[in-house]
C-alpha positions as CSV (number, residue, x, y, z in Angstrom):
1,X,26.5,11.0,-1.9
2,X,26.0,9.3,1.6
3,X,22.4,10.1,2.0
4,X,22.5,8.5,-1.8
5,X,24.1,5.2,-0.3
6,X,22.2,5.3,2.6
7,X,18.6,5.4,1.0
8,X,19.7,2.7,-1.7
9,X,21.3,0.7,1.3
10,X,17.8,0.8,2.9
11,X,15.8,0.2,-0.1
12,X,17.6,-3.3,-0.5
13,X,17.5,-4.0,3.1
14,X,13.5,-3.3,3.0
15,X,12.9,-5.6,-0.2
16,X,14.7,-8.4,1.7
17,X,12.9,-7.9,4.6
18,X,9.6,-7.9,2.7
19,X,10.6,-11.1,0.8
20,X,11.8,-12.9,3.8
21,X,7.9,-11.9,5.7
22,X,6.1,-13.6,3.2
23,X,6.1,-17.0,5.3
24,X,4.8,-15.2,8.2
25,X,1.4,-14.7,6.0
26,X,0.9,-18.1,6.8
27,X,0.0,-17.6,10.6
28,X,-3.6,-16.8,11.1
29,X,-4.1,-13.1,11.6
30,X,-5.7,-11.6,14.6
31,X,-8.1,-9.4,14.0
32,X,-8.7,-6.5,16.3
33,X,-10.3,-2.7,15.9
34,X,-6.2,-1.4,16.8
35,X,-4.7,-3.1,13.9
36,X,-6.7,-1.9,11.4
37,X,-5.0,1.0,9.5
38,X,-7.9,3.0,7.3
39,X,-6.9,4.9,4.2
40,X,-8.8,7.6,3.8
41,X,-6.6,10.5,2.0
42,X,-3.1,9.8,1.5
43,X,-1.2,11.6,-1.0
44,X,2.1,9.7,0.0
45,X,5.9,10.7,0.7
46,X,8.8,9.1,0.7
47,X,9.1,5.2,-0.9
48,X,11.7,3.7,1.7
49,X,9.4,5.3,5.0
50,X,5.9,3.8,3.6
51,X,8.2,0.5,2.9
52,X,8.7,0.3,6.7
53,X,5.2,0.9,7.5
54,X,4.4,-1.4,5.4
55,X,6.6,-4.3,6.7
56,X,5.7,-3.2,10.4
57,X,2.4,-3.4,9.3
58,X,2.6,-6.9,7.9
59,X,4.5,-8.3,10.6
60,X,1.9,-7.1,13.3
61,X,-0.7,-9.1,11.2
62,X,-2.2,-5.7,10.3
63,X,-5.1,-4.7,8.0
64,X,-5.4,-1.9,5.8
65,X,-9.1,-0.8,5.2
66,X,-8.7,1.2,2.1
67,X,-11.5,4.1,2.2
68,X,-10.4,6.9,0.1
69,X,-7.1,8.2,-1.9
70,X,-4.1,6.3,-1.8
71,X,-1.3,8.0,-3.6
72,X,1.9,8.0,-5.0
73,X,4.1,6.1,-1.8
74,X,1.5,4.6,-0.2
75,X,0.1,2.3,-3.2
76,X,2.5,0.0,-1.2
77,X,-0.1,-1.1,0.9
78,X,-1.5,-2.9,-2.0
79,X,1.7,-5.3,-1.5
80,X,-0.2,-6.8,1.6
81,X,-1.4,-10.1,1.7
82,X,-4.8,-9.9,-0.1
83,X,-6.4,-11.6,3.3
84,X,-5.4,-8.2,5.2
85,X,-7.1,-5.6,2.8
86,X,-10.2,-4.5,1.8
87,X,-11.9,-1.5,-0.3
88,X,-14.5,0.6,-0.1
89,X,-16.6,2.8,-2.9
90,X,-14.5,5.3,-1.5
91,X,-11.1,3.8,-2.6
92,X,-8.8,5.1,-5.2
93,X,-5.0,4.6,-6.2
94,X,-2.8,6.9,-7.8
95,X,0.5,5.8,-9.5
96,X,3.4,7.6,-10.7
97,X,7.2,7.7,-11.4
98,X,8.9,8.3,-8.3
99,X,10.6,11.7,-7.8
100,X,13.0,13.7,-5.7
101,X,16.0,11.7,-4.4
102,X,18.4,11.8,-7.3
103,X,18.0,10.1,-10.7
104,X,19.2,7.0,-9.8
105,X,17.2,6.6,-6.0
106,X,14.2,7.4,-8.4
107,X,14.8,4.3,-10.8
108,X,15.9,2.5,-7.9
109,X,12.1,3.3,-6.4
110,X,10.5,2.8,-9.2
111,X,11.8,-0.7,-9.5
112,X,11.1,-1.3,-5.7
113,X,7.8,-0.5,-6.6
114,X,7.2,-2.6,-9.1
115,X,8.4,-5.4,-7.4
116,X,6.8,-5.3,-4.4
117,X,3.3,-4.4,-6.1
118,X,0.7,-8.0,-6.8
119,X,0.9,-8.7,-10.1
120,X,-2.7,-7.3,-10.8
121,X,-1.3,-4.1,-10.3
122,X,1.7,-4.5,-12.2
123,X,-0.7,-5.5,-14.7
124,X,-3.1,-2.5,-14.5
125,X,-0.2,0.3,-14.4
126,X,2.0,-1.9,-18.0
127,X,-1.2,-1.1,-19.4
128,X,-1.1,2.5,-18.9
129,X,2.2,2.7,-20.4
130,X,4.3,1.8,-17.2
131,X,4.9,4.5,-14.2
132,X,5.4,8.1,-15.6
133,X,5.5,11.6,-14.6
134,X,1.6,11.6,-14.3
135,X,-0.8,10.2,-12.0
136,X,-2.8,7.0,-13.4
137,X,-5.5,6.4,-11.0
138,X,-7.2,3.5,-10.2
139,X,-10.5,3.3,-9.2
140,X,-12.9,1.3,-7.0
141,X,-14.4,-0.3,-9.9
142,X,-10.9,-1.4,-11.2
143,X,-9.6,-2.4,-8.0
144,X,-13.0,-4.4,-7.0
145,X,-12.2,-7.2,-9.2
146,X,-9.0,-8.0,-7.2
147,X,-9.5,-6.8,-3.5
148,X,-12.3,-7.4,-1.6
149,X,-15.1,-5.1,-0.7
150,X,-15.2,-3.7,3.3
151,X,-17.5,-5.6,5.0
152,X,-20.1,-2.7,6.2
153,X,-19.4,-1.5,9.3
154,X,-22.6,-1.4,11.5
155,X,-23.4,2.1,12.9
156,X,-22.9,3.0,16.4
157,X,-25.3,2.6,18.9
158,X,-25.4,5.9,21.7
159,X,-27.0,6.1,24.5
160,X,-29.4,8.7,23.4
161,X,-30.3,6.7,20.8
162,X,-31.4,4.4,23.4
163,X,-34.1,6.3,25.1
């Protein structure tokens, strides 16, 4: 019952904080190669500990380079400011019910979730019948007319390639 109280304590502290970030989008971010966070396999955990991540992230004027799977949990990157992400070919999102703390810390999730998510994706996943037990994945080709495309990142240069 505490760790019950405890996680849905959090979960309202973490929406508040997320709400209460949104006028520090306004600041120009600064870009630089150590806050970019890249995606690239991800199958998620728990809602409340990607929540955090995410908040950090935002605050820090992070960006998320999206460049493979990004499941379950972790879709809560999409809740970034559009500015601070980007896809690749590569990217893919996979949606489902939450599971795993009790029956109400999941519906609890679920509607942290939702909430947080843009409305695109809200859009996208009421389409598909709402979050269920299943994984409904989203693909580059869904996601592309919402997020912007990774600008291509020019290859390295070594010295061997030199001589």
């Amino acid at each position: 019952m505490k760790t019950k109280v405890k996680f849905l304590g959090a979960l309202a502290l973490m929406s508040a904080m997320v709400s209460a970030s949104s006028a520090e989008e306004l600041a120009p971010p600064r870009i630089n190669a150590a806050n970019i966070h890249t995606i690239r396999s991800d199958r998620g955990g728990y809602v409340i500990d990607y929540a955090i991540r995410v908040l950090k992230l935002r605050r820090s004027g992070g960006y998320v380079r999206f460049d493979g799977a990004c499941d379950s949990a972790c879709t809560l990157y999409l809740s970034m400011p559009k500015s601070n992400v980007c896809i690749t070919q590569n990217a893919s999102f996979g949606f489902h019910l939450p599971y795993g703390v009790s029956p109400r810390g999941n519906q609890v999730a679920a509607s942290f979730l939702m909430k947080n998510y843009p409305g695109w994706v809200r859009s996208w996943v009421a389409k598909r019948g709402g979050l269920k037990s299943s994984i409904a994945t989203m693909t580059y080709s869904d996601a592309s007319h919402y997020l912007p495309t990774c600008p291509s990142v020019p290859p390295r240069i070594s010295v061997a390639s030199l001589g």
